[in-house]
C-alpha positions in Angstrom: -43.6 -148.2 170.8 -44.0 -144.5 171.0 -46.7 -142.5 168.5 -43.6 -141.6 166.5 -42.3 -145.3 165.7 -45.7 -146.5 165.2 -46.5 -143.1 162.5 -43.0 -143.9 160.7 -43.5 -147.3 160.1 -47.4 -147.0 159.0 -45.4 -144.4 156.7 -43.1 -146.9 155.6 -45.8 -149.5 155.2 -47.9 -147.1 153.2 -45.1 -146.1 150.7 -44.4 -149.4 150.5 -47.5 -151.0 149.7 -47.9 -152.2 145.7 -51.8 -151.1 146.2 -50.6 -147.4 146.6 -48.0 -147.7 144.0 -50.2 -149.3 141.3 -52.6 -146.2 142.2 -49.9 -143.6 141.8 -49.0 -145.1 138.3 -52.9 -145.5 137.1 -53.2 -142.4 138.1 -50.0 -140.6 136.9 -50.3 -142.6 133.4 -54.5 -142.0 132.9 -53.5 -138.4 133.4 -50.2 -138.5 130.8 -52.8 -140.2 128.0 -55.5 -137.4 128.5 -52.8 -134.6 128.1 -51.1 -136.5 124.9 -54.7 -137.7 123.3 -55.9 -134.3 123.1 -55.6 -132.1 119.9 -53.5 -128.8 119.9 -56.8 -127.2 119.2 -58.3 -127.8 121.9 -56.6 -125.9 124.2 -58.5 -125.1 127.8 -59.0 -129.4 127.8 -55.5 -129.5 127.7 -54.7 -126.7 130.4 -56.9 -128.7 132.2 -55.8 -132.2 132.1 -52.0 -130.7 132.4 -52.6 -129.1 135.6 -54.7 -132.1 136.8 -51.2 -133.5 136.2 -49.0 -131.4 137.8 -51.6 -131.5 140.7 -51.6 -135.3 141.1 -47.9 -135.5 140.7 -47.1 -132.8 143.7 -50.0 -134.6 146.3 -47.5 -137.7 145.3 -44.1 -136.0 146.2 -46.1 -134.1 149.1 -47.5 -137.0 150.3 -44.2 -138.5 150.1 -42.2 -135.8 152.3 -45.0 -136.3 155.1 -44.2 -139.7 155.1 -40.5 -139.2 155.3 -41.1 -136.5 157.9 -42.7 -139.2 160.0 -39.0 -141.5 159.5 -37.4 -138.3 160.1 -39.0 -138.4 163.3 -38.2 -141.7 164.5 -34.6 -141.7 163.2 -34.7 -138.7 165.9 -36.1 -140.4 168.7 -33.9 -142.9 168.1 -30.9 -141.0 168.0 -32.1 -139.1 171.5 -32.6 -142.5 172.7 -29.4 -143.6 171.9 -27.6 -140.7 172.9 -29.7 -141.0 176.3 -28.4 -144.5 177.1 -24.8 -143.3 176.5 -24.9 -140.7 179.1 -26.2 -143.1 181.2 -23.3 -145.4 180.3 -21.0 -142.7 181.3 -22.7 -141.2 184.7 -22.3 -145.2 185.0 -18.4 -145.2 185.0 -18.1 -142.1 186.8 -20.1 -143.5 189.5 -18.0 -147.3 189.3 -14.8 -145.4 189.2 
């Protein structure tokens, strides 16, 4: 298994995994509570807790694309792999007439 294959499937684990997920949504919904609990009034808590937000949601759909990236990856080295063993196939005819 090459560094790739082993990197995209940790990734797939990882996105997979119900741990990471429940911490996404504890996350995500502790931070939508703060924002809606606090009054109008008290506007630089809610700047605050907003952009805490936005922050946690973008390391989530960053840390997403990485993980993709590392499927990206493989689905490449699979497809060079593949493409590999049909030249082979062919230099294979050529040579068996």
């Amino acid at each position: 298994m090459s560094a790739a294959q082993y990197r995209a499937e940790r990734a797939q684990r990882l996105l997979e995994d119900p741990l990471l997920q429940e911490a996404r949504q504890t996350v995500i919904q502790a931070l939508q509570s703060e924002v809606l609990s606090l009054p109008l009034g008290e506007r630089e808590r809610r700047e605050a807790a907003v952009a805490m937000l936005k922050g946690a949601e973008q390391f989530f759909r960053v840390f997403e694309l990485v993980m993709d990236g590392f499927k990206l990856e493989r689905a490449e080295l699979t497809n060079a792999a593949q493409i590999q063993a049909r030249h082979h196939a062919i230099e294979e005819r050529i040579r068996n007439g």
